[in-house]
DRENDO-1510 file (C-alpha; in Angstrom, 1 decimal, always signed):
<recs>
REC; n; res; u; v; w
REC; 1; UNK; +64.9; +100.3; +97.6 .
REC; 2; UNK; +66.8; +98.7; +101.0 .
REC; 3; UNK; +66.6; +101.0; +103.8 .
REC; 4; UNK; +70.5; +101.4; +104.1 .
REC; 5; UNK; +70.3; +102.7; +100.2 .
REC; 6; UNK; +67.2; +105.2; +101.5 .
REC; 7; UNK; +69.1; +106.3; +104.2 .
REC; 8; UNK; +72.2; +107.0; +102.1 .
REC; 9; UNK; +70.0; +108.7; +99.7 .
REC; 10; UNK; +68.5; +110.9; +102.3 .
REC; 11; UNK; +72.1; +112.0; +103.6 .
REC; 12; UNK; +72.4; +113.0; +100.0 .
REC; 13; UNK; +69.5; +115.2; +99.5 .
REC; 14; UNK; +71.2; +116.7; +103.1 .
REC; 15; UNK; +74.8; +116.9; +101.4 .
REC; 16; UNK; +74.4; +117.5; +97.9 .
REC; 17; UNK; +77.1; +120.2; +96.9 .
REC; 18; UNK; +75.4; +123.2; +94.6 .
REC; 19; UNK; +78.0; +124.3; +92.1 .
REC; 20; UNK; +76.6; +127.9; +91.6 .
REC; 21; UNK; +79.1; +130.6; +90.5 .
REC; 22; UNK; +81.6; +131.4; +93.1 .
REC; 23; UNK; +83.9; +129.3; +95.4 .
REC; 24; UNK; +83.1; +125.5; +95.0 .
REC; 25; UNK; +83.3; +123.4; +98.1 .
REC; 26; UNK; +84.1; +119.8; +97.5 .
REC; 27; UNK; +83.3; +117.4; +100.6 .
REC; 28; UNK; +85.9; +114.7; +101.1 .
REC; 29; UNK; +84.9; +111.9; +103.3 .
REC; 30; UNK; +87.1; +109.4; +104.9 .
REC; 31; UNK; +87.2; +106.6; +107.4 .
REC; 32; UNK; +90.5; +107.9; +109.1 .
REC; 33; UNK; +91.3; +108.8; +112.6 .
REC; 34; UNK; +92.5; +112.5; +112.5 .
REC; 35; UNK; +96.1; +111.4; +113.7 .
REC; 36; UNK; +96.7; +108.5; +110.7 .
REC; 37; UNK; +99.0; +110.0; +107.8 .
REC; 38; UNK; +95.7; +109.4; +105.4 .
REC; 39; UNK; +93.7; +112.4; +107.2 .
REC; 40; UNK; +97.2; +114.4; +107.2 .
REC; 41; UNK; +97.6; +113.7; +103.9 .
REC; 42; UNK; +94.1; +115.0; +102.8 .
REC; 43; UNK; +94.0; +117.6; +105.1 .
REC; 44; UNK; +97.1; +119.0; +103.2 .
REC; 45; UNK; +95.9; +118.2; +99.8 .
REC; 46; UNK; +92.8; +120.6; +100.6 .
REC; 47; UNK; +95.2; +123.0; +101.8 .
REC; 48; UNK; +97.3; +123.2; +98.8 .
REC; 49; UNK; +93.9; +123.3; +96.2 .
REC; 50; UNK; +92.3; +126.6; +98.4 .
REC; 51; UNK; +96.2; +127.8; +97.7 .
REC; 52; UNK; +96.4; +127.2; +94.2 .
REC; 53; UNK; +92.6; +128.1; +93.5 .
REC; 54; UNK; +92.6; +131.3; +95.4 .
REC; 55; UNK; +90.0; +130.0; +97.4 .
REC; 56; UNK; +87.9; +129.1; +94.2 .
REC; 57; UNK; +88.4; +125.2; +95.4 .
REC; 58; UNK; +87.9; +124.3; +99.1 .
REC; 59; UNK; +87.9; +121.1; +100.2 .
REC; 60; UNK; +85.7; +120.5; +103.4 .
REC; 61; UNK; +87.1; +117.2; +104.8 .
REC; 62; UNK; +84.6; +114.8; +107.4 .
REC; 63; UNK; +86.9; +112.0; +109.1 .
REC; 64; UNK; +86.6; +109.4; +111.1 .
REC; 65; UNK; +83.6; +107.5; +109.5 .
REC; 66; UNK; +81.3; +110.5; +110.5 .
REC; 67; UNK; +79.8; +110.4; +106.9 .
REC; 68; UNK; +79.5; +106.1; +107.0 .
REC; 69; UNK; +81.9; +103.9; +106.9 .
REC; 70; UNK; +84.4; +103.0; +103.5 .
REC; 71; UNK; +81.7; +101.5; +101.5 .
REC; 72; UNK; +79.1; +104.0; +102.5 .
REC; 73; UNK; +80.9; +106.6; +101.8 .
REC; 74; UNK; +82.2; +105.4; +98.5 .
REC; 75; UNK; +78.6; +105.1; +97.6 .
REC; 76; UNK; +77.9; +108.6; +98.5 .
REC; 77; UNK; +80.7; +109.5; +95.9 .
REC; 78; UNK; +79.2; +107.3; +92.7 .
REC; 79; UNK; +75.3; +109.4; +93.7 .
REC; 80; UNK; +77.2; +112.8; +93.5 .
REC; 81; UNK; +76.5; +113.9; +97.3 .
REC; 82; UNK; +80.3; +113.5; +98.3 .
REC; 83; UNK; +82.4; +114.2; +95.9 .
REC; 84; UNK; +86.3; +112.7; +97.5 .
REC; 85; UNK; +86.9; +109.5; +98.7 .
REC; 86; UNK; +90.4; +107.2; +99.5 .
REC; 87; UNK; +88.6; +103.8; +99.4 .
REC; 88; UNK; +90.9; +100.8; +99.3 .
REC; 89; UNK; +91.3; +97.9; +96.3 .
REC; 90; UNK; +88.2; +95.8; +98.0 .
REC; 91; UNK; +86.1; +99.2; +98.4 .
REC; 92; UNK; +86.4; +99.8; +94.8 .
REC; 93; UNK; +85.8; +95.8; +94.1 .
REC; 94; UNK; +82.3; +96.5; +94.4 .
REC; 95; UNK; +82.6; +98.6; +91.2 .
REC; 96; UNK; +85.2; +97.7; +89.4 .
REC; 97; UNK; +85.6; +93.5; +89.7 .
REC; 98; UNK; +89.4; +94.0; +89.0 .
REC; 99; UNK; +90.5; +95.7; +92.2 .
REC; 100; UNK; +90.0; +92.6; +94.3 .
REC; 101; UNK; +93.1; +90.9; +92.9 .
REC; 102; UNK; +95.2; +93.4; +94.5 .
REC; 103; UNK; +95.0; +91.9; +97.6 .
REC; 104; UNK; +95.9; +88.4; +97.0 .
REC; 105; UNK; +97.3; +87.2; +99.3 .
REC; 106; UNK; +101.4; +87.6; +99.5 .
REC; 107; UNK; +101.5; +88.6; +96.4 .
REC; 108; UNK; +104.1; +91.7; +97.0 .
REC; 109; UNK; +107.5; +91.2; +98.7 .
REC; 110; UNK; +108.0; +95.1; +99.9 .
REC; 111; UNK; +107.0; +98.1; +99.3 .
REC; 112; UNK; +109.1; +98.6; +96.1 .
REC; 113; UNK; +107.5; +95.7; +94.6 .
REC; 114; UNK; +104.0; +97.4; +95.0 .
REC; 115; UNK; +105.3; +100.9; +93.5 .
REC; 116; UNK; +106.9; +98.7; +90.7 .
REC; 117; UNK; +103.4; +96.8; +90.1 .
REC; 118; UNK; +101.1; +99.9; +90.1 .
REC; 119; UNK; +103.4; +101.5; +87.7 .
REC; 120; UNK; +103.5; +99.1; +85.3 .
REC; 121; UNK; +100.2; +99.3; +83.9 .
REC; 122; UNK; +97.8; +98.3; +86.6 .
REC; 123; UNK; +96.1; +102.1; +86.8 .
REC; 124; UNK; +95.9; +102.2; +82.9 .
REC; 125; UNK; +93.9; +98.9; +83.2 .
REC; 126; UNK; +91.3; +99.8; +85.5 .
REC; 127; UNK; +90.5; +103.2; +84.6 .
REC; 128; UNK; +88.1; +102.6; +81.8 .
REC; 129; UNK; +86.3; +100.9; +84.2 .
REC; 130; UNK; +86.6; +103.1; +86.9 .
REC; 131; UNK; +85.3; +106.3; +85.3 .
REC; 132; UNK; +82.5; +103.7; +83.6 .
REC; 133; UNK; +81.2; +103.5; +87.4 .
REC; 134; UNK; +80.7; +107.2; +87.7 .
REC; 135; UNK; +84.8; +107.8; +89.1 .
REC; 136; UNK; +87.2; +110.3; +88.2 .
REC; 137; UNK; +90.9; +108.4; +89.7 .
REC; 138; UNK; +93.0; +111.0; +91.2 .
REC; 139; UNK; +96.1; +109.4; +92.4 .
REC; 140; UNK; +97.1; +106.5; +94.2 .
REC; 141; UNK; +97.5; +107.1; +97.5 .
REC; 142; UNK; +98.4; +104.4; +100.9 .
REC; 143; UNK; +97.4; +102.1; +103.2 .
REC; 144; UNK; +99.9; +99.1; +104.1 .
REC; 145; UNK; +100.5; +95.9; +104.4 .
REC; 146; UNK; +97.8; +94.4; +106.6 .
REC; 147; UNK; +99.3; +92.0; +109.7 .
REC; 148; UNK; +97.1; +90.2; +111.9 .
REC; 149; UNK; +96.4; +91.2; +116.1 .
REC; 150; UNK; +95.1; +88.9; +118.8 .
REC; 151; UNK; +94.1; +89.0; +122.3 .
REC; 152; UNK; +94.4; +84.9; +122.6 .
REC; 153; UNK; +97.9; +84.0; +121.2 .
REC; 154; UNK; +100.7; +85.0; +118.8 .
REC; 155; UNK; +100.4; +83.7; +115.4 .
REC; 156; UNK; +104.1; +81.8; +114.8 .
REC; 157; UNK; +102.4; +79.0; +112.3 .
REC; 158; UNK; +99.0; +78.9; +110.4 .
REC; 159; UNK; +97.9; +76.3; +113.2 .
REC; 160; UNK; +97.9; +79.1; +115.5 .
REC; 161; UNK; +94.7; +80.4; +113.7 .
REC; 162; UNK; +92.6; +77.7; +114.4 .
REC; 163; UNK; +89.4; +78.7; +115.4 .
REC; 164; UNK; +90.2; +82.2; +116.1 .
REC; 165; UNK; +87.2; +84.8; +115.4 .
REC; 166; UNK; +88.9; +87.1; +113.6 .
REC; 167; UNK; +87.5; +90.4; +112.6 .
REC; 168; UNK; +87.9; +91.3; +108.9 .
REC; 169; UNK; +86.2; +94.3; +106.8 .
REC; 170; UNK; +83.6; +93.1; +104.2 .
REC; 171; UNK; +86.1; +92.4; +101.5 .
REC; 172; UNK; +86.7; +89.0; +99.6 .
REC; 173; UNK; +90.2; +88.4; +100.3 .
REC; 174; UNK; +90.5; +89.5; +103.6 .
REC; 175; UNK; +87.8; +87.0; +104.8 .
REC; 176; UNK; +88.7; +84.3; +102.5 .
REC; 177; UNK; +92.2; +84.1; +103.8 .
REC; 178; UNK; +91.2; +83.7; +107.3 .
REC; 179; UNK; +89.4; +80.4; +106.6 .
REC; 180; UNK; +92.2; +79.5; +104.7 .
REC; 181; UNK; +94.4; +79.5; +107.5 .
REC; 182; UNK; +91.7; +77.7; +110.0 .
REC; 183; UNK; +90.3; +81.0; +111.8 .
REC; 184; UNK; +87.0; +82.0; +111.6 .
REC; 185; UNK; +86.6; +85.2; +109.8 .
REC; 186; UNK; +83.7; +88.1; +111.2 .
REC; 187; UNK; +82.6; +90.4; +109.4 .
REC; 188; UNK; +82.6; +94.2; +111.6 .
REC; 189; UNK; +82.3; +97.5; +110.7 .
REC; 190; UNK; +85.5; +99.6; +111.1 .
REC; 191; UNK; +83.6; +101.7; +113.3 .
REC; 192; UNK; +81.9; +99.2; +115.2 .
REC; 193; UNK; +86.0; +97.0; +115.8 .
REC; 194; UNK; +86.9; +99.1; +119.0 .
REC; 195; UNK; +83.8; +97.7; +121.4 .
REC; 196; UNK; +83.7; +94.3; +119.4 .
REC; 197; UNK; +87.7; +93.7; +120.3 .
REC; 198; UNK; +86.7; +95.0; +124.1 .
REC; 199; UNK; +83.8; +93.1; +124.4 .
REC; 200; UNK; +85.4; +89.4; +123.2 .
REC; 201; UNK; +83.5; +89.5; +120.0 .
REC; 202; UNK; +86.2; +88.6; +118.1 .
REC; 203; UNK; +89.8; +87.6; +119.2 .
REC; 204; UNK; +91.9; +89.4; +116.7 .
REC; 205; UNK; +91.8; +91.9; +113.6 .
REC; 206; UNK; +94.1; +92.9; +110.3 .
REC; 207; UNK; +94.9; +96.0; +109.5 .
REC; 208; UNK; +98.3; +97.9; +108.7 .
REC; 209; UNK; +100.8; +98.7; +111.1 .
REC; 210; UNK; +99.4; +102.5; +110.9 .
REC; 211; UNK; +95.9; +101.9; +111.7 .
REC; 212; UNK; +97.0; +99.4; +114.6 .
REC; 213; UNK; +98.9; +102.0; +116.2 .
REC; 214; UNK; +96.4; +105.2; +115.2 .
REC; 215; UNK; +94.4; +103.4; +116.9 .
REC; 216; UNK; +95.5; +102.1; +120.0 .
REC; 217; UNK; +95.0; +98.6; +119.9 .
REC; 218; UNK; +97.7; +97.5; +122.2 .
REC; 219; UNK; +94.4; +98.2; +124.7 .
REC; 220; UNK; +93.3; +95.2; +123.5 .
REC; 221; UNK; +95.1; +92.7; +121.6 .
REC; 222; UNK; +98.2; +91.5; +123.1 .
REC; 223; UNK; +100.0; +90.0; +120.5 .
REC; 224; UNK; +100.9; +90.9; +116.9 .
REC; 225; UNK; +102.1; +89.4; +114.2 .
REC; 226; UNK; +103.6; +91.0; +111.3 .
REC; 227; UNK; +103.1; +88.9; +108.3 .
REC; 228; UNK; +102.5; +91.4; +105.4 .
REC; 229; UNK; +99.8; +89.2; +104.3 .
REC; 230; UNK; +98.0; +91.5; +101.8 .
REC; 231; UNK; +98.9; +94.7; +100.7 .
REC; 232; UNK; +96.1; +97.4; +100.3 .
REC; 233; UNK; +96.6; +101.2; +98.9 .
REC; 234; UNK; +93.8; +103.3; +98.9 .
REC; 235; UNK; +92.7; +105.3; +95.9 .
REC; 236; UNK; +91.9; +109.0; +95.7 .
REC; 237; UNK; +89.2; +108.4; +93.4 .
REC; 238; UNK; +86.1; +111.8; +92.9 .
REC; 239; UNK; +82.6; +111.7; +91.5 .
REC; 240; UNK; +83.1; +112.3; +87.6 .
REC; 241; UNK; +80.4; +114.7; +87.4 .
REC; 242; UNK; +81.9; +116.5; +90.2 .
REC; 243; UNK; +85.5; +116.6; +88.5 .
REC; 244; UNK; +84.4; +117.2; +84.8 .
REC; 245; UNK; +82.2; +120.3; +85.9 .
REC; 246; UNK; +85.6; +122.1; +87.3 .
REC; 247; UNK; +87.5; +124.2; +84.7 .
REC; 248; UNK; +90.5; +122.8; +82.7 .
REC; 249; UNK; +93.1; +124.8; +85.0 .
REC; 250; UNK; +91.2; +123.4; +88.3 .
REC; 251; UNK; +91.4; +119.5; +87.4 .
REC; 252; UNK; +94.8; +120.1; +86.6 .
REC; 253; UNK; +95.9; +121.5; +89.7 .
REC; 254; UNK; +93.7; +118.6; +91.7 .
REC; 255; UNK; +95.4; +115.8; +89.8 .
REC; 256; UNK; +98.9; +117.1; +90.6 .
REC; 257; UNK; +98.0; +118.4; +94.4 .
REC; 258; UNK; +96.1; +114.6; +94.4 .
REC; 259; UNK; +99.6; +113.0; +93.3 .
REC; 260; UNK; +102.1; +115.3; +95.7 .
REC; 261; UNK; +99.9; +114.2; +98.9 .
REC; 262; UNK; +99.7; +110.8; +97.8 .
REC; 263; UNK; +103.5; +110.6; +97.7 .
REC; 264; UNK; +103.7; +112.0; +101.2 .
REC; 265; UNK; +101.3; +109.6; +102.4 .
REC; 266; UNK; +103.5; +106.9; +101.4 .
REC; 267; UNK; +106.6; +108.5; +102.5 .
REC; 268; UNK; +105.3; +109.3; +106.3 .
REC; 269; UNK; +103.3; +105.5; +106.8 .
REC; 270; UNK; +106.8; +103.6; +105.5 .
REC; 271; UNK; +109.0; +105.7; +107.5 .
REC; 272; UNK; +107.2; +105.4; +110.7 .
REC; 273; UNK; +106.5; +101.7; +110.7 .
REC; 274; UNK; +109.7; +101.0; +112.8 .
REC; 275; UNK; +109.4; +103.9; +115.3 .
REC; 276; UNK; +105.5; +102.8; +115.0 .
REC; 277; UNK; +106.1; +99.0; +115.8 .
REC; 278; UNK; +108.8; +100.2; +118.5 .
REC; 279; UNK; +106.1; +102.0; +120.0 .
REC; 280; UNK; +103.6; +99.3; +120.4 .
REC; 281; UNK; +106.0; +97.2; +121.9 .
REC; 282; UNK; +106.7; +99.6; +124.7 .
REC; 283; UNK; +102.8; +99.8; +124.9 .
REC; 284; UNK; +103.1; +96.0; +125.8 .
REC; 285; UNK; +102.4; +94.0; +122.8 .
REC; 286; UNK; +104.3; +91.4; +122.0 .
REC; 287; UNK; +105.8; +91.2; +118.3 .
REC; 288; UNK; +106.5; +88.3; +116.5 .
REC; 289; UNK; +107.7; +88.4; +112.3 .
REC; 290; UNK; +106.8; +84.4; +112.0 .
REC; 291; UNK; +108.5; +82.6; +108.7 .
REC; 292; UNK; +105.9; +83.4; +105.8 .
REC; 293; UNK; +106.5; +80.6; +103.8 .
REC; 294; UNK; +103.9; +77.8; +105.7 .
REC; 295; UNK; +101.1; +80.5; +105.5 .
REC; 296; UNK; +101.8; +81.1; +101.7 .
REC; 297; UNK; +101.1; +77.8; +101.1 .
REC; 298; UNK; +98.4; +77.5; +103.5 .
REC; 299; UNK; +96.4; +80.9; +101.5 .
REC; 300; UNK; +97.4; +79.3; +98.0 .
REC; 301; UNK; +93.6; +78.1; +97.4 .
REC; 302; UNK; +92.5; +81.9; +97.8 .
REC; 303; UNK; +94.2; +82.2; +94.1 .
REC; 304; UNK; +91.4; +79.9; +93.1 .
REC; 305; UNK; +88.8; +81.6; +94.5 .
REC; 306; UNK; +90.1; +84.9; +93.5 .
REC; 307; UNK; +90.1; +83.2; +89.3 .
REC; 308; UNK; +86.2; +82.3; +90.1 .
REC; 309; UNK; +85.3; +85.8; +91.3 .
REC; 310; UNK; +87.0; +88.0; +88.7 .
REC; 311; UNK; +87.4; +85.5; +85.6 .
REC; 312; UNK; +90.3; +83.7; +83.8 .
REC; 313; UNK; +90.7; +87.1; +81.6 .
REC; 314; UNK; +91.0; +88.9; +84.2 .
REC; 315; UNK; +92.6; +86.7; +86.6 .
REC; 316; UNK; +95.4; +86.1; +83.5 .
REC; 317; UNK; +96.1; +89.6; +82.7 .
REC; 318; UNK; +96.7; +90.6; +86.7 .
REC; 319; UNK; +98.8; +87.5; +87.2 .
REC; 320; UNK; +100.9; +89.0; +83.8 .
REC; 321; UNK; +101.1; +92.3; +85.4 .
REC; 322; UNK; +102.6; +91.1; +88.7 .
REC; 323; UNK; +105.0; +89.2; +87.0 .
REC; 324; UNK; +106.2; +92.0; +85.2 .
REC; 325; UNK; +106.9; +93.7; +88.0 .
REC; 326; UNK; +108.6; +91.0; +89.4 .
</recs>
């Protein structure tokens, strides 16, 4: 077994959740800094199932990485020792192959094109899958389109990424279109980004407006560059186990408490972009929105490596689903 398994397997023994009669605690672990819409949004989600349970249902919620980071913690979920998670599409990749076409790069216009996509068929299709790796899916919740900071220089053209250490998380797409557009992609822990942008590690990150400004990057990257590159919601996804051993009446009213918060989520991060984006400029960033079109075309061999790594079925059936929502 590799030690960081063992280790997670040890925090498990500490964590695992007893469902004896009487009040069931469910532990929701996140990656989230307590401000950012996502912890407000499952800090009212527990609220509402304490409410609607009579205090049967609590939801105990850890933020802020302080059970592991998004992949850690989403492993924690599939053993049974956490039982909530909001992982985003390249979280879940490691389970379910589909999610990582999600993020392909420029493949949603605007928000309304996303809502359209994952409406028309995208949940339905993964599901199977999902609860076939040990998930129950919840709801859909949010995370953003990701745009990229730097501390060296704004991005106005894909040239401007050349040779550029870039910090991405440990997803495919992320990574893959960084060396597309000539930067050199670095793999970082979430948790580990704040010291690593300090220290010069890297030059520059991607994240979503919300993140950038939850977390005060303007204290170290200068410039930012709003691209909407890649799109990523995160998924309110529970341990199957965990949801199948609550009564009928109790994964009813998680599903539909899951679905109202996830529905704020998206309503508070799209409405506070502007003021958001208004904010890091008085913070002294300096905001570009470059043309999108050269960096489309400069990300278009990601497409191919995206076919290779989830399969022409796959890879056709995703493509069909996009443009039905186009």
């Amino acid at each position: 077994m590799k030690k960081a398994s063992l280790a997670i397997l040890v925090l498990a023994l500490a964590l695992a959740p007893a469902f004896a009669a009487g009040p069931v605690e469910l532990k929701f672990g996140h990656y989230l800094v307590e401000t950012h819409p996502g912890h407000l949004a499952a800090q009212a989600f527990a609220d509402a199932v304490a409410a609607r349970t009579g205090g049967a249902i609590k939801v105990a919620i850890f933020p802020n990485s302080k059970l592991g980071n998004s992949q850690e913690i989403l492993e924690q979920v599939s053993l049974g020792v956490v039982d909530l998670a909001i992982p985003t599409e390249p979280a879940m990749a490691k389970y379910v192959n589909k999610f990582n076409m999600v993020g392909a790069p420029f493949a949603f216009k605007d928000y309304a094109a996303t809502d359209k996509f994952f409406a028309g068929g995208f949940i339905a299709w993964v599901t199977p899958d999902v609860e076939k790796a040990g998930f129950k899916y919840l709801a859909r919740w949010e995370y953003g389109f990701r745009n990229y900071t730097t501390s060296k220089r704004q991005l106005n053209r894909p040239e401007d990424m050349k040779g550029l250490k870039i910090r991405t998380p440990p997803d495919f797409v992320n990574s893959a279109t960084v060396k597309a557009l000539g930067g050199v992609a670095q793999t970082i822990a979430f948790t580990e980004l704040p010291m690593a942008l300090k220290q010069g590690v890297v030059d520059g990150q991607e994240n979503p407006i919300a993140t950038i400004y939850s977390n005060k990057m303007w204290e170290t990257q200068k410039y930012l560059s709003i691209l909407n590159y890649t799109y990523n919601s995160t998924h309110l996804v529970m341990n199957k186990a965990a949801f199948d051993r609550l009564t009928s009446e109790q994964r009813r009213i998680l599903l539909e408490e899951a679905a109202k918060a996830g529905q704020a989520m998206m309503k508070s991060i799209r409405e506070q972009e502007a003021a958001q984006v208004a904010e890091l400029k008085k913070q002294g960033m300096e905001v570009a929105t470059p043309d999108t079109a050269p960096f489309k075309a400069a990300a278009a061999s990601v497409y191919d490596e995206l076919k290779a790594k989830v399969g022409e079925a796959d890879y056709k059936t995703f493509m069909q689903l996009l443009d039905k929502a186009k």
